[in-house]
C-alpha positions as CSV (number, residue, x, y, z in Angstrom):
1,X,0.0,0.0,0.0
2,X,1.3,3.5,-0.7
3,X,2.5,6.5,2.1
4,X,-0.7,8.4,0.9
5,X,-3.6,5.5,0.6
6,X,-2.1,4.5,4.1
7,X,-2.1,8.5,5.4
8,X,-5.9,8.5,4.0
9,X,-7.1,5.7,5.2
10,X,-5.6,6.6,8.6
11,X,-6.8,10.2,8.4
12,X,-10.2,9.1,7.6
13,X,-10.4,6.7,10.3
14,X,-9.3,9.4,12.6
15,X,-12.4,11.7,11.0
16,X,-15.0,8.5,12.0
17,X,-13.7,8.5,15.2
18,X,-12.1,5.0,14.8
19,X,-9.3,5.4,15.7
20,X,-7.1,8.0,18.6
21,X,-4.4,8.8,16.9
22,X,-2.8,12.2,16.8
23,X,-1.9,14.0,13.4
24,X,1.7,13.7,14.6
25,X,1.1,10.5,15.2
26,X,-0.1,9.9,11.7
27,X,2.8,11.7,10.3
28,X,5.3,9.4,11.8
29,X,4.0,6.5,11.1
30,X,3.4,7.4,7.5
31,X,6.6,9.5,7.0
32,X,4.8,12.5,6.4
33,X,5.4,15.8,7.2
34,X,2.2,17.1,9.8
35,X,1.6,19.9,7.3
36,X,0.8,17.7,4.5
37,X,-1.3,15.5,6.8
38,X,-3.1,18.8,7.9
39,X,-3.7,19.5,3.9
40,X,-4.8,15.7,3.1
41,X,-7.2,16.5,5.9
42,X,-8.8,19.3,4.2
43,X,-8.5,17.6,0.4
44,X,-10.7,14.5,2.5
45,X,-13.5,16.8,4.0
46,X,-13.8,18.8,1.2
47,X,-13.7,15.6,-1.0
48,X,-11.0,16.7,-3.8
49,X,-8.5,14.0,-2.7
50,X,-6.6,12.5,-5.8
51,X,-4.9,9.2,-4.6
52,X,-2.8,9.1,-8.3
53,X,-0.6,12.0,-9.8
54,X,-3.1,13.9,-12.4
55,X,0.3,13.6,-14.9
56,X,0.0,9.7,-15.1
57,X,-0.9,7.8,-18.1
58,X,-0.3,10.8,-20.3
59,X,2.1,11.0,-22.7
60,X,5.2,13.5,-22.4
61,X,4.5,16.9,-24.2
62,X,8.5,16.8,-25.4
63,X,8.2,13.2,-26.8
64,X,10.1,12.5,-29.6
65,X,8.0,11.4,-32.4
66,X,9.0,8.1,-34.7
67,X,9.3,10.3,-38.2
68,X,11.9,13.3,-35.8
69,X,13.8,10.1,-35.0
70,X,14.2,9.1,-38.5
71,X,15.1,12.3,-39.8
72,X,17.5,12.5,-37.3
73,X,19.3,9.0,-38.6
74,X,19.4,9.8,-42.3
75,X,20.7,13.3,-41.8
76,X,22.9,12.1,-40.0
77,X,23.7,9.1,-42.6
78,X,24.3,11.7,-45.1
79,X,26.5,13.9,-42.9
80,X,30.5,13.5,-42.4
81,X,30.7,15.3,-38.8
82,X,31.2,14.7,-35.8
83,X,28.2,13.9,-33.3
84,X,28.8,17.5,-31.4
85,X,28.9,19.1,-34.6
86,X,26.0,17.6,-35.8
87,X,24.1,18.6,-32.5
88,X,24.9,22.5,-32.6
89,X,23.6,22.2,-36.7
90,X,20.6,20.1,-35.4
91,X,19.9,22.3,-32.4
92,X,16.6,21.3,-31.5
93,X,17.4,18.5,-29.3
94,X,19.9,18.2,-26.7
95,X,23.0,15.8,-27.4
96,X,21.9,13.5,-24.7
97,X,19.0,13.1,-27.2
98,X,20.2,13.2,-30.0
99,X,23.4,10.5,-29.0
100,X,20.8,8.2,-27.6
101,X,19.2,8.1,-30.9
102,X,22.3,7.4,-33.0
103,X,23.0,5.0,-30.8
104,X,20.2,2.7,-30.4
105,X,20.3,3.4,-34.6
106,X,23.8,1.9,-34.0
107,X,25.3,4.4,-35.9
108,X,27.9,5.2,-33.2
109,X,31.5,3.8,-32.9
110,X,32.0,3.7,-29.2
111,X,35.1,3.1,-28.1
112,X,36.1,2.0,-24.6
């Protein structure tokens, strides 16, 4: 069970009366700070508690698309730089990125 389904469940007990523990106590155990306990409080009452982050499940906004990715390869084919060279011309990815891609592409002689 997660830190914040166990501080909920906990929190709500406390709200039924089910249970004597303190806030503080509820932090501890749970690892929270007693702020956040105080705010999960609230977001129970009020009934606005999300147990899940509202970002998950969704696909990254910066995602590199299949067709960028095979751009990337066959200019690169066609080009006789270096990979840093090739970034600063490319310049809309960062080298991490962009290396990454050539990589997997195998296009890359690493050497050890």
């Amino acid at each position: 069970m997660s830190k914040k389904i166990n501080a909920a469940k906990l929190i709500a007990d406390k709200l039924r009366g089910k249970t004597y523990l303190s806030y503080i106590e509820i932090a501890n155990i749970t690892g929270y700070h007693p702020k956040y306990i105080l705010k999960l409080k609230k977001e129970i009452i009020e009934g606005k508690i999300k147990l899940q982050h509202g970002n998950k499940d969704k696909e990254p906004v910066n995602k590199i698309t299949q067709e960028e990715k095979t751009y990337i390869i066959n200019l690169y084919k066609r080009s006789k730089v270096s990979i840093r060279k090739f970034c600063k011309f490319y310049n809309r990815r960062s080298y991490s990125c962009i290396y990454n891609i050539l990589k997997e592409a195998g296009l890359l002689k690493i050497s050890k």
